[in-house]
Structures are given as C-alpha cells and as structure tokens.
C-alpha positions in Angstrom: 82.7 82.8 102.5 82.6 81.3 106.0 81.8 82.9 108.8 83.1 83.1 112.7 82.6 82.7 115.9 85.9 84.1 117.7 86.2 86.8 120.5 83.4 89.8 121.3 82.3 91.5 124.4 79.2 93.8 124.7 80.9 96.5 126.5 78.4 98.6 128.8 75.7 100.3 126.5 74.3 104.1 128.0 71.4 104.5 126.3 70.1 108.2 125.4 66.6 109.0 124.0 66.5 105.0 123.3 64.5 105.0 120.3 63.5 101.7 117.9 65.5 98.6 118.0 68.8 99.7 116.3 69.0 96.5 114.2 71.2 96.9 111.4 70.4 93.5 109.9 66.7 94.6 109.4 67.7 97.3 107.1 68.8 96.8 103.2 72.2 98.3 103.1 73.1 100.9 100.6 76.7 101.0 99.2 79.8 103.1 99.7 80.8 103.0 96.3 81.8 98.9 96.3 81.0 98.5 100.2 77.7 98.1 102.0 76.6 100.2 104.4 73.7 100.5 106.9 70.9 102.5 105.0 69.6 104.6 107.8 72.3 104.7 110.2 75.9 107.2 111.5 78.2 106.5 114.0 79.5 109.4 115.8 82.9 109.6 117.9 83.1 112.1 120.7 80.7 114.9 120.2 81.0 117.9 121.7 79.0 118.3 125.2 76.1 120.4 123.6 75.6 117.8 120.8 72.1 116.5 122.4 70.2 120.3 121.2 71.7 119.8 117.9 70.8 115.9 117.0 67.0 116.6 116.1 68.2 119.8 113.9 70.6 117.1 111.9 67.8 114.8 111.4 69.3 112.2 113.5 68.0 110.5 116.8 70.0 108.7 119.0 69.9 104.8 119.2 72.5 104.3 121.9 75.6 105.6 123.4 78.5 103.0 123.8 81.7 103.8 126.7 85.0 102.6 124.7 86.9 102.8 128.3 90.3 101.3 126.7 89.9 104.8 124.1 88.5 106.8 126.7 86.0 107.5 123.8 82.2 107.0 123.1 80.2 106.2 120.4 77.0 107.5 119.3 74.8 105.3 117.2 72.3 107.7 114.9 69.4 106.7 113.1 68.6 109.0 109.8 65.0 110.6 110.2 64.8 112.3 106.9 65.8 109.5 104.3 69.2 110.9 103.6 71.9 108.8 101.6 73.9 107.9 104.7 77.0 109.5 102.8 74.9 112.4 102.4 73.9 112.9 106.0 77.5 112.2 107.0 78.7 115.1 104.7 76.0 117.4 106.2 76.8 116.3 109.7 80.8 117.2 108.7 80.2 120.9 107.7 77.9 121.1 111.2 80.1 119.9 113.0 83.9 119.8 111.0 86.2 118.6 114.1 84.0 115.5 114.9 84.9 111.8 113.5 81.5 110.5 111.9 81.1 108.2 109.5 78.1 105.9 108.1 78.0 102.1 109.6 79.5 100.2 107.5 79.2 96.3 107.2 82.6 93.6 107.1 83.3 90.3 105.8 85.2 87.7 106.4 88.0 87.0 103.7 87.6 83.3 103.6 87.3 81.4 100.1 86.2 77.9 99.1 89.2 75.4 99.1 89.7 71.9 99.5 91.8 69.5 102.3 95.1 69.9 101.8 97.9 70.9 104.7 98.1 73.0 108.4 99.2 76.0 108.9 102.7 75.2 110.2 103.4 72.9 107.3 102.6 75.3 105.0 105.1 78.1 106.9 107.8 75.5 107.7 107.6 76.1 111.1 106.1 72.9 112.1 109.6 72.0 114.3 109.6 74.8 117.1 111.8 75.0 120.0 110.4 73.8 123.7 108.4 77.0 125.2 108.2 78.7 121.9 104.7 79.8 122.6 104.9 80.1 126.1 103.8 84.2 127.3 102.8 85.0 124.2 99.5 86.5 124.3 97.5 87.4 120.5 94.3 89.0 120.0 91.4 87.9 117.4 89.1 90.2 115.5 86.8 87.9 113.8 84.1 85.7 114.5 82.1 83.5 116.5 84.8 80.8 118.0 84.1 77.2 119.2 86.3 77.4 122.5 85.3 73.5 123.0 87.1 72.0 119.7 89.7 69.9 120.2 92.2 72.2 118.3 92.4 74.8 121.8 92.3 71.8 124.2 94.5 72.7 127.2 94.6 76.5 125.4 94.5 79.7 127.4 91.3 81.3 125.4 89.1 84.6 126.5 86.4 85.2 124.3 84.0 88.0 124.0 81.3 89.0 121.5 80.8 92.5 120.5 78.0 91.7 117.8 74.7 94.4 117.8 72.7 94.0 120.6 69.4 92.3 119.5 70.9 90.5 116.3 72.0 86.6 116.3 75.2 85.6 116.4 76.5 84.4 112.9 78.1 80.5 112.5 81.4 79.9 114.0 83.4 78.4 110.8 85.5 81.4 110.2 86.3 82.3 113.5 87.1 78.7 114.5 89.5 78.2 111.7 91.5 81.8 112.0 92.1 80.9 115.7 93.7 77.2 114.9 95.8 78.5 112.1 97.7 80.6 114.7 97.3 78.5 118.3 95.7 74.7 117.3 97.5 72.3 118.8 98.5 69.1 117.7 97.2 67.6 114.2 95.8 71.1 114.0 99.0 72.6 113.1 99.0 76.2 114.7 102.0 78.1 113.8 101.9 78.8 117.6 100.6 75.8 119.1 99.0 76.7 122.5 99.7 80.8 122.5 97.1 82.6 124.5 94.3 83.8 122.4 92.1 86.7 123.3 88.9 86.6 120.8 86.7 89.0 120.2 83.6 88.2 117.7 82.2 91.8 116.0 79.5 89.5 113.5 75.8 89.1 113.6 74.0 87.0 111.1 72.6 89.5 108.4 69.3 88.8 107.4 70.1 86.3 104.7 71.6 84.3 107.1 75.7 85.7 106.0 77.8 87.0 108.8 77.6 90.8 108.5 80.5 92.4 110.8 79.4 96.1 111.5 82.0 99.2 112.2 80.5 99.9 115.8 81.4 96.2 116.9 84.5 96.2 115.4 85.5 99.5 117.4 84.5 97.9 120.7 86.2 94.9 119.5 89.5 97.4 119.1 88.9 98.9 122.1 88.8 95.6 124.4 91.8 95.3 123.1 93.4 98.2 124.3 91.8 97.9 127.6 93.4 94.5 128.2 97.2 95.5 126.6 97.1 92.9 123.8 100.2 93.3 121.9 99.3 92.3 118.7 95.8 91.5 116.9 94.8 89.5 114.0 91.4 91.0 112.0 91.1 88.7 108.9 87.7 91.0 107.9 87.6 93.5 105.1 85.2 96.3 104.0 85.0 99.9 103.3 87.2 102.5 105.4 85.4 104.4 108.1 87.2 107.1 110.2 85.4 105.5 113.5 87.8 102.7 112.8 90.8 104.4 111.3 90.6 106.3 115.1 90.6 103.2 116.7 93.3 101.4 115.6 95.4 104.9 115.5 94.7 105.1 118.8 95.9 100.9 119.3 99.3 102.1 117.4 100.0 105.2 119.9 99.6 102.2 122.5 101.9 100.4 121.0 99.5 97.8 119.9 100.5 95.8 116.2 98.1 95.6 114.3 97.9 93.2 111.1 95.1 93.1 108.6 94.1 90.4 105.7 94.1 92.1 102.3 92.0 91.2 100.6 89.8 88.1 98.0 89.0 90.4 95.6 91.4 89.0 92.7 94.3 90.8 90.7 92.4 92.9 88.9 90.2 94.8 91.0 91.2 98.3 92.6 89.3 98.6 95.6 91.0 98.7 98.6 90.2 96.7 101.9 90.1 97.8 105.2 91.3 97.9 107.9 93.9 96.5 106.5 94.8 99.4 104.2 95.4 101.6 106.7 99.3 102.9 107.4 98.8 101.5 110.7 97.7 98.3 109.9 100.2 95.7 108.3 98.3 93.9 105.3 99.4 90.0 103.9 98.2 88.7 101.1 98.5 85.3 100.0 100.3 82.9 97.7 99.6 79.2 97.0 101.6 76.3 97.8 104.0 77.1 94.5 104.5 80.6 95.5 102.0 82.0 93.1 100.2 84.7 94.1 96.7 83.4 94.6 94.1 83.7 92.0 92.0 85.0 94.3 94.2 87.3 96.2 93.5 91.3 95.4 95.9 93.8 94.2 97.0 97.3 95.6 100.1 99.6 96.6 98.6 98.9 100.9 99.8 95.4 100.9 102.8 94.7 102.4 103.9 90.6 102.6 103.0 87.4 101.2 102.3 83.8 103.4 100.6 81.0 102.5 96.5 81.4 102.0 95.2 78.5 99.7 94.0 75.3 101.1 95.1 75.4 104.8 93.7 72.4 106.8 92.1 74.5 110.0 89.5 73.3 112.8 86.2 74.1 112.5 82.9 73.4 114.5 83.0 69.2 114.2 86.2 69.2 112.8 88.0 70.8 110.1 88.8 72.3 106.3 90.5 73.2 103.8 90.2 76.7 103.9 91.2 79.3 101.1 91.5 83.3 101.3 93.9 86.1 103.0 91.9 85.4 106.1 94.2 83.1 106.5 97.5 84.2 105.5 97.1 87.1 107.9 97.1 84.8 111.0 100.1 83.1 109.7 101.7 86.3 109.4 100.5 87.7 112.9 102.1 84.3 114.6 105.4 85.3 113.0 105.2 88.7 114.6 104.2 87.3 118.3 106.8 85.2 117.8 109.4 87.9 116.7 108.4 90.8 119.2 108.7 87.7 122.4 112.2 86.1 121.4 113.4 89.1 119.0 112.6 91.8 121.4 110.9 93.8 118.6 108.5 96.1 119.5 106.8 98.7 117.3 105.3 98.1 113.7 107.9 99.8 111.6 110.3 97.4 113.9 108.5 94.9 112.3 107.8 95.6 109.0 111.9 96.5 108.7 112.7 93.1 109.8 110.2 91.1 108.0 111.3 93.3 104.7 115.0 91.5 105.6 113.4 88.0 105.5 111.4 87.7 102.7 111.6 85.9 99.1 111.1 88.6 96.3 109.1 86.7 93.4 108.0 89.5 91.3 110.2 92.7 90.1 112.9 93.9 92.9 111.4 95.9 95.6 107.2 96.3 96.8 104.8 95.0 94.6 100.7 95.1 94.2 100.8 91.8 94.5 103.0 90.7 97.4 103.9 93.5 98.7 108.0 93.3 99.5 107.8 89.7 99.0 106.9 86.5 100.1 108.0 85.7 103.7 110.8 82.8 104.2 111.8 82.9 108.1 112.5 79.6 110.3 111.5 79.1 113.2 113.5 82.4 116.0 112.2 79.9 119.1 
C-alpha cells in the first residue's frame, strides 16, 4: 500500500500530568481481533469533571489532553500502567465509568493496492467533458495523507492543508495522499473528476516504525473535527481499520452538522468478513470498486455496509515526481465523493439519505436485483449534472 501526504492540523494540545513521550509508533501494536491497536494506550471522550482523582485508580496516566473546538469535545490520551490488554482496560474503564465514550487507539491504513499505468479518473467515470464552471464553489475535504501541494496536478488549485499526525512521530511519504487528491481535483492531463475544486486536506499518518504509514484514531478525530470547525460539506477518508466509538462520535457528530461523509470499503477481497471503518458506519457512505469491465475487483472486500460501486483498478493519479497507476477502494471513494460535490452544488441536494436516494436512481445493477455484498445497489452510471 502507498501512503499520503494530504491535509492535518495539530490542533492546540493542553497537556495534563504530561508523562513519557506518547509515541504510538514505538510500541508493538496488539490486535482488535483483525485490527491493530496501540499496546499500552485509551482514548477517552469527555470525562466527567472529577475524572483527574479517578485516572491513577484505573491504572491509567494521562499523556495529553486535545480541545476538538469544531465538537466542542476533548480527548484524553491514557497510557496503561498495569500491562492490561488495551480491550481489557477499556472494558474495565466502561463499567467505572458506563456513560463515557472510550476506546483503545487504534491504527488505519490506507486502501491503496499495486496497479499498473492505465487511465484518469475522469475517463474512467465518463465525466471527462464537463460544463464551464462545473467545479467552481465547490469546496471537498480530505482525510488521508501527507499531500504534495507543489505537483503540477493542483497548479492554480485552491488547497489548505493541515497535518494532524502524533506529535513527536515523522510524517509518513506522500504517495497516497497525493494521488487521492488528483483523482478528485487534478487538473489537466491529471484527470480530476473535478478539475480545480477546492480541496481542504487533512493528513492523520505518521510513519510506523517500519517505515509504513500508520494513521491513529486520535488524529483522525482531530482530522474530523477541523472539518466541522471549517463547514466542509463533504469529506473523502480513503483509510480503513477497526471501529472505535471515539470515531463513530465524530463523524455522528459531522452528520448532525450536516456534513457527508463517504468512506472507502475496503481491499480486503470477496471472501473476508471483516468490516472496515469508518466507512461501515450508518453515517458514512461506503464505495467499493469495480475494474474497467465492471467486475467487481479482485481485490475489493465484501459486506452488507457497502453501498455503491466506481471505478478502483488502475487509475492514472499524480504522485510526488509524477504519477501511477494506482489500484484499491482508496480510490473509488474519491470518484464517488466528486459525484456527490457535484450533485449537492448543481442538484441542490443536501443530506446523506438525499444522496444515497438519488445515487440508488442512477446506478447499473450487475449482480442479483437490489443491494449486494459486493456493490452495494450497484455500480454508478451518471453523466456529467454541470
């Protein structure tokens, strides 16, 4: 998998009983049944105001505490004294405390697989002959990774990018982000769906210690959160791990704004069961991928959460020094997210369910009538609506 370099912001850390440097990449990560997890860590949402007497009595310390001002939330970033499972300490922290969102920190991944050169991103969704101004006010927000804000592909492009990656870690290699970016704004030869739409970027990954991009739930909140602070009205998060209820809150809390929010499903094949999030969440729409034949793509997971179908194998995208052909439901999401921008600006839809009613009205149903586990309602055949 490749990795990003898109959009993060550190937003402002308040620091309690700082203890040892709260790198996750330092630690091994255990599993959450199929997803990793930081071995020693729990993220806390809003505690109640006496929480400080009880943290030592939990076995917990306090790392840091981060303001979400767009939530009007915090988060409290535990280290595990007494060599607890994470899950473990989570339970234990849920019957001390029932009414309190916890979770452990879980790690993300981009949903990028190998490919080779082959064609853009508005060739592949026939939308490569768009009306004058069609991407003019439209404004779409990146989850993802490190971006290169000087490639050719977002020349003369309105970009704001922040990085929300754990303090003290290095930033992981911008491929990923790069290329999720150009599939829905690179101009020119690039082939954006949306050439030129405003991009705001936020990049949640780190480099893990092996060197792979490790995205981690506390950045990927804050990510969320810049969001709602700067009214974004639709975000693209081509990542995928294990569900946490820090970031089920956050992009609950993004819906009740009014915020779309759409998800990639998934490279774990046909055959697997395990659900990726966030894009399994209710809120979150999920698109898989299908290759240039309409087959779903071999590499493409399976489950009752996704809900459409756009082109994911071999989609020529920039990346730092030029570009690639790029392979995985990383980047059928941004495909799909360009359709929506596009939809809610010149369709005057508004809400989610808006949307997933009128995509379910445009879409090419491959498989047996009605959703599948494979493309969900179907593969999605819309010209251009600008």
């Amino acid at each position: 998998m490749s990795t990003l370099n898109v959009f993060r912001f550190l937003p402002v850390f308040f620091s309690l009983a700082l203890v040892v440097s709260c790198s996750s990449a330092q630690m091994h990560p255990r599993l959450d049944g199929e997803h990793p997890i930081d071995s020693d860590e729990l993220l806390v949402l809003d505690p109640p105001a006496d929480y400080l007497i009880h943290v030592e009595g939990l076995g917990l310390e306090i790392l840091d505490v981060t303001n979400l001002p767009g939530m009007g939330s915090k988060i409290y970033h535990l280290r595990i004294l007494d060599d607890r499972h994470p899950l473990e300490a989570r339970e234990h922290h849920k019957n001390r405390f029932p009414n309190v969102v916890v979770d452990a920190h879980h790690h993300y991944e981009h949903h990028a697989a190998k490919a080779d050169k082959s064609y853009t991103a508005s060739t592949a969704s026939n939308w490569a002959a768009l009306g004058k101004g069609c991407s003019k006010g439209i404004r779409v927000g990146v989850i993802d990774g490190v971006l290169d804000i000087m490639h050719t592909a977002f020349k003369g492009t309105k970009v704001t990018y922040r990085s929300f990656h754990l303090k003290g870690e290095k930033l992981s290699n911008s491929v990923h982000g790069t290329a999720v970016a150009s599939v829905i704004t690179g101009r020119g030869a690039w082939g954006g769906v949306l050439p030129g739409v405003e991009v705001m970027a936020a990049n949640i990954f780190h480099a893990g210690k092996d060197g792979k991009p490790v995205g981690s739930a506390k950045s990927i909140v804050r990510a969320v959160d810049w969001m709602i602070e700067n009214k974004v009205p639709i975000i693209n998060a081509s990542i995928g791990g294990g569900p946490n209820a820090l970031i089920e809150a956050a992009v609950k809390h993004a819906a009740s704004k009014g915020i779309v929010v759409i998800g990639s499903g998934g490279n774990q094949g046909p055959f697997s069961k395990k659900k990726n999030y966030p894009g399994a969440y209710p809120t979150v729409i999920a698109i898989t991928s299908v290759d240039r034949f309409k087959r779903t793509a071999n590499f493409a997971s399976a489950g009752d959460y996704l809900e459409f179908a756009t082109p994911g194998g071999d989609i020529w995208a920039a990346v730092p020094g030029g570009g690639k052909a790029m392979s995985g439901t990383s980047f059928s999401a941004p495909i799909f997210t360009a359709y929506a921008a596009a939809a809610m600006k010149h369709l005057g839809l508004k809400t989610t369910d808006e949307l997933r009613e009128f995509f379910k009205k445009n879409v090419e149903d491959t498989a047996s009538p009605g959703r599948d586990r494979y493309t969900g309602w179907g593969i999605i055949n819309l010209s251009p609506v600008c």
